[in-house]
C-alpha positions in Angstrom: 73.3 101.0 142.6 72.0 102.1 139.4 75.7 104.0 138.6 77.7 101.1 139.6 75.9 98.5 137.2 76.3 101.0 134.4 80.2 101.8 134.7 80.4 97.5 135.3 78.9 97.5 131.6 75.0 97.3 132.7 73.5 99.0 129.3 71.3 101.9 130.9 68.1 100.6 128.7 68.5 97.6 131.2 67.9 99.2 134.2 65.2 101.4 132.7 63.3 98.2 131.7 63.6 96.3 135.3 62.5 99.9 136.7 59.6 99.8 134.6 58.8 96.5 135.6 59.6 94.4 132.2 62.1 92.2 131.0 65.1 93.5 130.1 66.2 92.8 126.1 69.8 92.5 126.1 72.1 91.1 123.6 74.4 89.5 126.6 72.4 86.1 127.0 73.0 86.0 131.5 71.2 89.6 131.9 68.3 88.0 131.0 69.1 84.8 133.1 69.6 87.1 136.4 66.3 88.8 135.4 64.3 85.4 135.1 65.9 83.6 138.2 65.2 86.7 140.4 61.5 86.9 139.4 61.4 82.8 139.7 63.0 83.4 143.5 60.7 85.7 144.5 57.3 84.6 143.0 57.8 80.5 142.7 60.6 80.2 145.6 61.8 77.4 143.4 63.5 76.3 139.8 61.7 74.8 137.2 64.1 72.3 136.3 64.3 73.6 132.5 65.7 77.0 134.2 68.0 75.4 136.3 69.5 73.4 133.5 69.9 76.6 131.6 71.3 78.6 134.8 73.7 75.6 134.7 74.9 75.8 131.4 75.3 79.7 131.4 76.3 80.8 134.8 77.5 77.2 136.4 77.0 76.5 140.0 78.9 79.1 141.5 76.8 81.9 139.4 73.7 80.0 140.4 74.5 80.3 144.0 75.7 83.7 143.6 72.3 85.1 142.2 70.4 83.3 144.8 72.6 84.6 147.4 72.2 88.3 146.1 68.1 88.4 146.1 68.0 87.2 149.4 70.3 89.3 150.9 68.1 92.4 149.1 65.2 90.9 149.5 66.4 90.9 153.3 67.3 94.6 153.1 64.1 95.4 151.7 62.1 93.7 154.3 63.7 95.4 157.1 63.9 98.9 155.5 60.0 98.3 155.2 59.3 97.0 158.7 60.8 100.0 160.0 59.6 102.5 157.4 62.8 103.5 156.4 63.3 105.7 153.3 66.6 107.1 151.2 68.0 109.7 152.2 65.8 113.2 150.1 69.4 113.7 148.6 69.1 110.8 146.9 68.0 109.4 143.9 64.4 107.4 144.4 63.4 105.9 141.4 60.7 103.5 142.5 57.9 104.0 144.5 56.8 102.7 147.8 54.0 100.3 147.1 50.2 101.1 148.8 49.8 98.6 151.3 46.0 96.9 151.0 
């Protein structure tokens, strides 16, 4: 997906810092918003209300829905790809690694 974001005007240094597990810095004020609502969704399974305010005022309710929808639909995706120990295709790019399960 990597390829798609970039050629839809995802700045590459974006995607490097998500892979690398930090925040990403970008001049366009809703990157930052997706990044902070998808780590909320998946850590806190809520909104504070200060982040929903500001999801409100940048994206509106339909972005806000839209987001939400998006990580759980991946975060479906990835659930089931691990319950079944499914892996990408060797042709294909593989830029994170599977976690070791303790």
């Amino acid at each position: 997906h990597a390829e798609t974001a970039v050629r839809n005007g995802i700045d590459r240094a974006v995607l490097d810092d998500v892979q690398a597990g930090r925040r990403p810095t970008s001049p366009r004020e809703e990157v930052g918003l997706a990044y902070d609502l998808t780590m909320v969704f998946l850590r806190n399974k809520s909104l504070s209300e200060a982040l929903y305010q500001r999801a409100m005022a940048l994206i509106g309710e339909r972005g806000l829905v839209e987001v939400a929808e998006i990580v759980g639909f991946y975060t479906m995706v990835s659930f089931t790809t691990r319950a079944f120990d499914i892996e990408p295709a060797e042709d294909r790019p593989q830029p994170f690694t599977r976690p070791v399960e303790g």
